[in-house]
N, CA and C atoms as a LAMMPS dump frame, in Angstrom:
ITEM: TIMESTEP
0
ITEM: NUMBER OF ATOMS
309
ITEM: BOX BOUNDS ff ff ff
-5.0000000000000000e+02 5.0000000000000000e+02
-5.0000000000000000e+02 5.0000000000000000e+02
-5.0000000000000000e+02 5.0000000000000000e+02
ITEM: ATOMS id mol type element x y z
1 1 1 N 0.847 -1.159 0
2 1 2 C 0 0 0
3 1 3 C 0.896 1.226 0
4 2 1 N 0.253 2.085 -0.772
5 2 2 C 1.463 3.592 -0.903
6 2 3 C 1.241 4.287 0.536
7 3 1 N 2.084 5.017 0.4
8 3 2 C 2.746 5.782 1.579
9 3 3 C 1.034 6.885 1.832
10 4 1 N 0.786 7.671 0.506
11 4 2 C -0.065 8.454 0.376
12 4 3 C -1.858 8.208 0.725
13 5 1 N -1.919 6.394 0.205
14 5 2 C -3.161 5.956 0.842
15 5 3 C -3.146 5.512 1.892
16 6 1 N -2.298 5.4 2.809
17 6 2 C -1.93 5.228 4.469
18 6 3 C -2.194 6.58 5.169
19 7 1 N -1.28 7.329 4.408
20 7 2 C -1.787 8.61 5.227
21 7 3 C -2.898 8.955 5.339
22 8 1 N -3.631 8.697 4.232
23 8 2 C -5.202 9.585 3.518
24 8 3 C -6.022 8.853 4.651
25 9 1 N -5.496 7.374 4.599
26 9 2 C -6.549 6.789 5.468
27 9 3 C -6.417 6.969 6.974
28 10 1 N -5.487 7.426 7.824
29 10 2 C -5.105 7.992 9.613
30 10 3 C -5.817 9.089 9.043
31 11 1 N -5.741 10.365 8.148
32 11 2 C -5.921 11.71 8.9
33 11 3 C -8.13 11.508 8.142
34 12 1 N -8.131 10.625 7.742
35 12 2 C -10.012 10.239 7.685
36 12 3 C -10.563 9.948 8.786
37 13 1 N -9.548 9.043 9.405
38 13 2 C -10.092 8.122 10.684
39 13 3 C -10.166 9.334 11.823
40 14 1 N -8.778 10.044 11.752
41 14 2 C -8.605 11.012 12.61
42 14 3 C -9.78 12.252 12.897
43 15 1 N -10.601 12.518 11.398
44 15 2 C -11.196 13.338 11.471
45 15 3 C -12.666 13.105 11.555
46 16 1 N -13.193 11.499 11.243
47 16 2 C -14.299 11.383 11.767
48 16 3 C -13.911 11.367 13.494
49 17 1 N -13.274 10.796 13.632
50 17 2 C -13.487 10.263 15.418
51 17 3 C -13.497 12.05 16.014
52 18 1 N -12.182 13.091 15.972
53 18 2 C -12.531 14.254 15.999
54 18 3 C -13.947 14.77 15.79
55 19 1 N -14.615 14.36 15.027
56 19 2 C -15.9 15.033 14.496
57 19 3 C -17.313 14.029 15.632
58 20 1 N -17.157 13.003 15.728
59 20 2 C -17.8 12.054 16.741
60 20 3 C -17.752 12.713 18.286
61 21 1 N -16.522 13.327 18.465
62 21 2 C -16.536 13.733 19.977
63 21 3 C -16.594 15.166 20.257
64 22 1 N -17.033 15.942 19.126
65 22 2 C -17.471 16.989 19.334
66 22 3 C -19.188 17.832 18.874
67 23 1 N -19.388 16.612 17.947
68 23 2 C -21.072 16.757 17.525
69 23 3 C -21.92 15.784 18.885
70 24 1 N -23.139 16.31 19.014
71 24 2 C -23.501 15.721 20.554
72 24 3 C -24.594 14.489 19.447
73 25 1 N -24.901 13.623 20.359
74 25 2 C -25.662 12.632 19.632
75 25 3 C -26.947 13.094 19.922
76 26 1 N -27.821 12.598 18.686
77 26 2 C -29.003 13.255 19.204
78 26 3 C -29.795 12.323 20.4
79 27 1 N -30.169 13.208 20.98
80 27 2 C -31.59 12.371 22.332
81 27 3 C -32.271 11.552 21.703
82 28 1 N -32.407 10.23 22.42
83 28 2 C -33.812 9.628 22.008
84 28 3 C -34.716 9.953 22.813
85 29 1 N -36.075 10.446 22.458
86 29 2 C -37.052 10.857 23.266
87 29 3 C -38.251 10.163 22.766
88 30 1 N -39.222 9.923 23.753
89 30 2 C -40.368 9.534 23.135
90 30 3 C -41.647 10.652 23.714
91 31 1 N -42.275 11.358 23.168
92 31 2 C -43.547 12.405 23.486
93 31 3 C -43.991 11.116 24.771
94 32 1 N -44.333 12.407 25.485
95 32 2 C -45.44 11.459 26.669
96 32 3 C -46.634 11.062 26.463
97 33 1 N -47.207 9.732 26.625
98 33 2 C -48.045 8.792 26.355
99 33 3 C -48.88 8.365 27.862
100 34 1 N -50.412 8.259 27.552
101 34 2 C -51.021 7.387 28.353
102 34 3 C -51.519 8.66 29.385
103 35 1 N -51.432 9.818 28.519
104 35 2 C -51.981 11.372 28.909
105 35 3 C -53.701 11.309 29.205
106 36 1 N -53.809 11.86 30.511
107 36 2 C -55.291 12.235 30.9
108 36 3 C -55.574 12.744 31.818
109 37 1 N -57.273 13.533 32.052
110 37 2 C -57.512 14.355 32.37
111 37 3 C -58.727 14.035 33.045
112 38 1 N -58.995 14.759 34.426
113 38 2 C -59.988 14.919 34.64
114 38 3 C -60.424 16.126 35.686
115 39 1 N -61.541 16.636 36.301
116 39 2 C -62.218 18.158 37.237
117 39 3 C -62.837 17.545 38.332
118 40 1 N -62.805 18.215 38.996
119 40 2 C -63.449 18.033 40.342
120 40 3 C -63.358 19.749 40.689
121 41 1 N -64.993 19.884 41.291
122 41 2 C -64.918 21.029 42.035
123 41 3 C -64.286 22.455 41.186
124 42 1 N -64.431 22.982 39.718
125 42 2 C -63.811 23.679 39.658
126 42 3 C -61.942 23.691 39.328
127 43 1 N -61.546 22.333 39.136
128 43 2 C -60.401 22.27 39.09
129 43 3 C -60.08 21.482 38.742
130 44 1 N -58.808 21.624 36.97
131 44 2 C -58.845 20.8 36.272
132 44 3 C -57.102 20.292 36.586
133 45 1 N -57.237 18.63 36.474
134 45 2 C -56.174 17.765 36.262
135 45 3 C -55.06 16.989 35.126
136 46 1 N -54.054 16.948 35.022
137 46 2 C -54.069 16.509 33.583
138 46 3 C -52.263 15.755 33.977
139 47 1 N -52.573 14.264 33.587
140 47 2 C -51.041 13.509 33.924
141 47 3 C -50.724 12.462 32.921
142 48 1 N -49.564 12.377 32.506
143 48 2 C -48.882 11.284 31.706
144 48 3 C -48.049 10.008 32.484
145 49 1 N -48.949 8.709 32.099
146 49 2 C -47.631 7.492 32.138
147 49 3 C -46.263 7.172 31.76
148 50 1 N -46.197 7.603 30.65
149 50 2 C -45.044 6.763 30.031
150 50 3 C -44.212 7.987 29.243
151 51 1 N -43.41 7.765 28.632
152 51 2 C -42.629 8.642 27.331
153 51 3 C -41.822 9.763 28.116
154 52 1 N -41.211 10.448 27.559
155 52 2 C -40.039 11.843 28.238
156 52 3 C -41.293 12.755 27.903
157 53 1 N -41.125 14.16 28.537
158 53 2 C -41.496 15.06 28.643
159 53 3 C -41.979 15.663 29.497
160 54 1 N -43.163 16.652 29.15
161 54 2 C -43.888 17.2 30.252
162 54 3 C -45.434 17.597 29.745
163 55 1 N -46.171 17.735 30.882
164 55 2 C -47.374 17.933 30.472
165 55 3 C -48.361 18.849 30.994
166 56 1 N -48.991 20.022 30.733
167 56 2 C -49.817 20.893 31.461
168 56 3 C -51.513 20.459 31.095
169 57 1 N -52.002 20.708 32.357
170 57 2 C -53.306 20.647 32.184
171 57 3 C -53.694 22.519 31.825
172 58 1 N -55.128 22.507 30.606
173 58 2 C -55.593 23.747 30.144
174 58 3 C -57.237 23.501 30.544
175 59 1 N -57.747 24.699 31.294
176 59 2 C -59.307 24.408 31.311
177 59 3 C -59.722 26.04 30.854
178 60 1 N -60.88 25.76 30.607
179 60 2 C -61.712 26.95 30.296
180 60 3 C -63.053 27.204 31.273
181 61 1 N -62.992 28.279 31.756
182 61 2 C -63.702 28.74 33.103
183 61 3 C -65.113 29.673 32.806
184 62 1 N -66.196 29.159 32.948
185 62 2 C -67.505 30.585 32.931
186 62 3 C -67.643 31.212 33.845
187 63 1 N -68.072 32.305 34.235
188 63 2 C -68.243 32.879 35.21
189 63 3 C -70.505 32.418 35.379
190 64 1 N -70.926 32.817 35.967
191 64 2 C -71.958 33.047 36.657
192 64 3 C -72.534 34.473 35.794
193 65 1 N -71.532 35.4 35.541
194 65 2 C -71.813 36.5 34.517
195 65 3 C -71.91 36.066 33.391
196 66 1 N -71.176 35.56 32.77
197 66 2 C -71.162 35.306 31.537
198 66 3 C -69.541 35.643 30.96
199 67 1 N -68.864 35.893 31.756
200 67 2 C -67.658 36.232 31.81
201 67 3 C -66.491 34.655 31.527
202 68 1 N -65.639 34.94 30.411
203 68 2 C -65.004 33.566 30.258
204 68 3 C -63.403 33.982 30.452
205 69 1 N -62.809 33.067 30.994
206 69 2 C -61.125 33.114 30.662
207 69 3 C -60.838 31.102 30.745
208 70 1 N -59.362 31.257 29.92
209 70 2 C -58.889 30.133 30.002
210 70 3 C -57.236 30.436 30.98
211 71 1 N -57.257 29.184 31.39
212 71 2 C -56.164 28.69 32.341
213 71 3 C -55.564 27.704 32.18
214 72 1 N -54.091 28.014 32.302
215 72 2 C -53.09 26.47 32.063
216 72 3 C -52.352 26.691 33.508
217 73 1 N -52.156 24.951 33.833
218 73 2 C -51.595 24.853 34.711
219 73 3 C -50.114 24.645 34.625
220 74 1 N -48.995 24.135 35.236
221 74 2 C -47.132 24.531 35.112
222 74 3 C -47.052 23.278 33.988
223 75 1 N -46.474 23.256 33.778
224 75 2 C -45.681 21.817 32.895
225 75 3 C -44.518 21.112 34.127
226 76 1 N -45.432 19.629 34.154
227 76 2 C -44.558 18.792 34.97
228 76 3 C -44.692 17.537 34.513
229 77 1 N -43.27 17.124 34.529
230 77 2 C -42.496 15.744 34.302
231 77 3 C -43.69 14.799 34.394
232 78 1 N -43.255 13.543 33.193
233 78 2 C -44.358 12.268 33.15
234 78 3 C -44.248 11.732 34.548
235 79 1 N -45.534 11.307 35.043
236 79 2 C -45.505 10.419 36.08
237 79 3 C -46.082 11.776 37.562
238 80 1 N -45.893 13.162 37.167
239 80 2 C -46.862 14.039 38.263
240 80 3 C -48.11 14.65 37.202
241 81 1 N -48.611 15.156 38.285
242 81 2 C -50.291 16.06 37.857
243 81 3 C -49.861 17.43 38.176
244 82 1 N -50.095 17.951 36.658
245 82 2 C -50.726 19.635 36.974
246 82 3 C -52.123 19.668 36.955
247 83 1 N -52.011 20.825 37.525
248 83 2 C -53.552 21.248 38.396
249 83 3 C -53.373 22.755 37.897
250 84 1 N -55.016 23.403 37.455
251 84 2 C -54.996 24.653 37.707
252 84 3 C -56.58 24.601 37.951
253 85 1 N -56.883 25.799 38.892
254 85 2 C -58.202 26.164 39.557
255 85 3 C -58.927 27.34 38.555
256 86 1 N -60.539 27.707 38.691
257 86 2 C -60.922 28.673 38.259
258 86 3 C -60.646 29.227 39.133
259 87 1 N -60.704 30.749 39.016
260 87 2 C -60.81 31.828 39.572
261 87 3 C -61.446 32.007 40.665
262 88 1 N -62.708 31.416 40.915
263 88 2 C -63.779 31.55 42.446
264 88 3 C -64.821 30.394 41.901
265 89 1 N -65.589 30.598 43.315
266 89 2 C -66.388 29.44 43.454
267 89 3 C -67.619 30.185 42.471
268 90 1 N -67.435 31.222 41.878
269 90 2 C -68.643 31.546 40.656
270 90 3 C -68.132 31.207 39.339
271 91 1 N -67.658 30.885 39.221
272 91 2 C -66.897 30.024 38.058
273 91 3 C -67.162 28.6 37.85
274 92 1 N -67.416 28.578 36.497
275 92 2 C -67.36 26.732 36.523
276 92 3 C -66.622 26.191 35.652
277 93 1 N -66.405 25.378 35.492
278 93 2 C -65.207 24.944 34.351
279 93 3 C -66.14 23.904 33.173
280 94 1 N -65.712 24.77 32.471
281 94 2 C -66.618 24.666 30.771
282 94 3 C -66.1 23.894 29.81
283 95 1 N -65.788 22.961 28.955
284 95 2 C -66.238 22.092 29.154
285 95 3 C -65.564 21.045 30.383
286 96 1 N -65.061 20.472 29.505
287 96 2 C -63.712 19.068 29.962
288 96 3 C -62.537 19.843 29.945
289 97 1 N -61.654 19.991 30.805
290 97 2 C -60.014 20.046 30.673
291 97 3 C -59.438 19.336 29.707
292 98 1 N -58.292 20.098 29.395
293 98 2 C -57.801 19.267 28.487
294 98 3 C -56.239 19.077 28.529
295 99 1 N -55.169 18.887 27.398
296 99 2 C -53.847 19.072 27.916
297 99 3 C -53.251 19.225 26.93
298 100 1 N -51.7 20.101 27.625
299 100 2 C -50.665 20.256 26.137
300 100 3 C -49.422 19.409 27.074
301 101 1 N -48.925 18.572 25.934
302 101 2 C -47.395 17.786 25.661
303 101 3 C -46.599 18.585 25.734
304 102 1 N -45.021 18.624 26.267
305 102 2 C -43.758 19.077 25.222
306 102 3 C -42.541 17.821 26.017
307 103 1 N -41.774 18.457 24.531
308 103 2 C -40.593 17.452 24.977
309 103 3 C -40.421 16.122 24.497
């Protein structure tokens, strides 16, 4: 083997492995799975089983006026419950809660 395809072939090797320990590998992640929701009293719940991420519970609140706002609760890790409340006990929570993924 020539001198020149010896070399060619160390400074290839050299520069993938260089290039291997400075590009990060990507994450395997899987979206969180086995997501659900449910209210009691004015106050909506929302938790994931399985997969990476995080998950917030979102409800939508009436007032007694006729007055509406929506509410999200924090984003927390698969396997806890976010929670967010209406506003007062003249409030009711319209329809079903529901939830957002990330991660």
């Amino acid at each position: 083997m020539r001198a020149s395809t010896v070399l060619t072939r160390i400074a290839t090797v050299a520069l993938l492995s260089a290039a291997a320990a400075v590009l990060p590998a990507a994450a395997a992640q899987a979206a969180p799975t086995g997501c659900s929701t449910y209210a009691n009293l004015g106050t909506g719940y929302a938790s994931c089983t399985g997969g990476t991420g995080e998950v917030r519970v979102v409800i939508h609140c009436v007032s007694v006026w006729g007055d509406e706002t929506v509410r999200s609760g924090p984003f927390v890790p698969v396997g806890q419950t976010s929670s967010v409340s209406c506003p007062s006990s003249t409030w009711s929570l319209q329809p079903d809660p529901w939830y957002v993924t990330r991660g």
